[in-house]
C-alpha positions in Angstrom: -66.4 -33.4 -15.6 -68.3 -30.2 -15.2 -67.8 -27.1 -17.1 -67.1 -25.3 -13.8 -64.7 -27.7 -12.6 -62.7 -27.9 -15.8 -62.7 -24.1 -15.9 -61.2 -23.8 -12.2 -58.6 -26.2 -12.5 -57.3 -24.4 -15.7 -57.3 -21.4 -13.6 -55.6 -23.0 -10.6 -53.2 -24.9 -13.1 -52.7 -20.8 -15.0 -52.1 -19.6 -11.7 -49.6 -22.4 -10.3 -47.7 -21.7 -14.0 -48.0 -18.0 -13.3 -46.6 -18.0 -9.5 -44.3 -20.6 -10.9 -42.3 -18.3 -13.7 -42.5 -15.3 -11.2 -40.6 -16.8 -8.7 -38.0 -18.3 -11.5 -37.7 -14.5 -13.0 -37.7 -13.0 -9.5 -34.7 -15.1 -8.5 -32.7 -14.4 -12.2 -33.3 -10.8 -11.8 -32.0 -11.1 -8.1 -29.0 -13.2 -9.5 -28.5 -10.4 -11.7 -28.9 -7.2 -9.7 -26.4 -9.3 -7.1 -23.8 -9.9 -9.8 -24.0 -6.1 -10.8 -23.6 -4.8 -7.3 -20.1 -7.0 -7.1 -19.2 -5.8 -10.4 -19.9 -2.2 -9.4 -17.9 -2.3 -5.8 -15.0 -4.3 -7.9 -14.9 -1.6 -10.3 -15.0 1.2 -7.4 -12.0 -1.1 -5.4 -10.2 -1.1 -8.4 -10.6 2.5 -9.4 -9.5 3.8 -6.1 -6.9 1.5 -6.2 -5.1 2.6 -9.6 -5.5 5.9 -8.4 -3.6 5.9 -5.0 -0.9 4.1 -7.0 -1.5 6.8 -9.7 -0.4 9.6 -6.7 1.9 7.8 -5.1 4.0 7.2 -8.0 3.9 10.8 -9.1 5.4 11.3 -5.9 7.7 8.8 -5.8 8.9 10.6 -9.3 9.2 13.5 -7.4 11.5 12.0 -4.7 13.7 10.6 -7.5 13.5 13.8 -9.8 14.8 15.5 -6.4 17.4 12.7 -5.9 19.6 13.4 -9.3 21.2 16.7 -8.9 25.2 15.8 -7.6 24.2 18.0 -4.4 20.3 17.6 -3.7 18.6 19.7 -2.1 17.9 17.6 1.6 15.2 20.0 3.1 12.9 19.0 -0.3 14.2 15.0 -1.0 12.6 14.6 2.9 9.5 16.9 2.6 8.5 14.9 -1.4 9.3 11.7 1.1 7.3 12.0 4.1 4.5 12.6 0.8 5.5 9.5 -0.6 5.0 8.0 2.8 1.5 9.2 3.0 0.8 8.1 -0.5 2.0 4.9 0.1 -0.1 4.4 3.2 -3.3 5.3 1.0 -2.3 2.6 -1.7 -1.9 -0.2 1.2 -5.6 0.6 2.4 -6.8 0.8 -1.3 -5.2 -2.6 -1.9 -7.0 -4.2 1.2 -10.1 -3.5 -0.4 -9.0 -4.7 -3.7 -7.4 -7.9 -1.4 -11.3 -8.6 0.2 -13.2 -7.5 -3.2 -11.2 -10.0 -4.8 -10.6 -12.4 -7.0 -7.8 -14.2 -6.0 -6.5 -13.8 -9.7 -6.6 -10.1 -9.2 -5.5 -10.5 -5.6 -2.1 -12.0 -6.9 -1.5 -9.7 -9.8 -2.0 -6.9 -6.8 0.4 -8.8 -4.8 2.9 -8.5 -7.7 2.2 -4.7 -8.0 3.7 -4.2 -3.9 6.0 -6.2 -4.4 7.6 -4.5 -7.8 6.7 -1.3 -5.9 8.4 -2.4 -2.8 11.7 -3.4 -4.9 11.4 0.6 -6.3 10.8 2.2 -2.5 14.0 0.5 -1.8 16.0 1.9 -4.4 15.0 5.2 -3.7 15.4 4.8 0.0 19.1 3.7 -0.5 19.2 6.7 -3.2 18.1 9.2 -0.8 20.8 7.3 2.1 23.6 7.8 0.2 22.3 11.6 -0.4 22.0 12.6 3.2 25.7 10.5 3.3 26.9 13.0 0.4 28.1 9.4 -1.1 27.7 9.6 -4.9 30.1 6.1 -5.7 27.0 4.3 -6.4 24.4 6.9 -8.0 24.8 5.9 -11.9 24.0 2.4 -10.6 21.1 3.2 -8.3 19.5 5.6 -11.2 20.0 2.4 -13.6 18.4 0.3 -11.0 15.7 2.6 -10.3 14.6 3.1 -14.3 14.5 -0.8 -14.2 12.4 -1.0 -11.1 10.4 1.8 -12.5 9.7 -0.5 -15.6 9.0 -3.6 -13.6 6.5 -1.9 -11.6 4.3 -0.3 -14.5 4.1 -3.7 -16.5 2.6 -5.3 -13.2 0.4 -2.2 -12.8 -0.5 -3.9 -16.6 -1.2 -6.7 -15.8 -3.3 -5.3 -12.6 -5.4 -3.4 -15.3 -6.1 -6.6 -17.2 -7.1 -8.5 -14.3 -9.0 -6.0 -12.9 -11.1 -5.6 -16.5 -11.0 -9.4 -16.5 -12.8 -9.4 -13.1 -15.5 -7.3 -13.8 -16.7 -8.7 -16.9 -15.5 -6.3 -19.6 -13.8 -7.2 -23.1 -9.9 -7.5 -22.5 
């Protein structure tokens, strides 16, 4: 074999290897910049998400704060509501993003977090029932209720948190 010919096929062999490892590293790097961008709208789905459940449960402290005078004030109990309402509207879009974002491990913790949250609303619904009924025969029970609702609700919030850092890759 020729000098020449030797010399081009080691170039066409350098440049097959070449070509070769660029289209491997191009598709790892677009593996990775993929995998970023997921981990980045996760971590914004998330984010939103704790904070409309951040503001709605201030206001849902509000509402319950309001509630535990023997005479509430009516007039403020529905005004802190109907903001509790909105609130609570904002954390059901937030959690549809979380719900299509997913995983379906965070997806059922988020589950769990309505639900315990749900369980609350109730509570202070039928709190703020027997108000506008001036019935006070069960408020020492529906405050009890409510502190435990409160607590079930913030250890699935928790557990949201965990699954949420779990998702998008950080140290738990």
């Amino acid at each position: 074999m020729d000098s020449g010919l030797a010399a081009l096929l080691g170039a066409a062999v350098g440049s097959a290897a070449t070509l070769g490892a660029a289209i491997v590293n191009g598709r790892f790097q677009a593996r990775s910049q993929h995998a970023q961008q997921s981990r980045q709208h996760r971590r914004d789905a998330y984010t939103r998400y704790l904070g409309a459940l951040h503001d709605r449960d201030l206001a849902l402290d509000a509402v319950l704060d309001a509630l535990r005078p023997d005479r509430p004030d009516l007039i403020a109990v529905e005004e802190l509501t109907a903001r509790f309402v909105t609130l609570a509207r904002e954390v059901h879009k937030s959690c549809e993003v979380v719900i299509l974002e997913g995983p379906a491990t965070v997806t059922a913790v988020a589950e769990r977090v309505t639900n315990a949250s749900a369980d609350l609303s109730y509570v202070m619904r039928s709190m703020a029932e027997n108000a506008r009924a001036g019935d006070t025969t069960r408020k020492a029970e529906l405050s009890a209720l409510a502190t435990e609702r409160e607590r079930a609700l913030y250890e699935a919030v928790k557990e949201f948190r965990l699954a949420a850092r779990a998702a998008i890759g950080q140290a738990v």
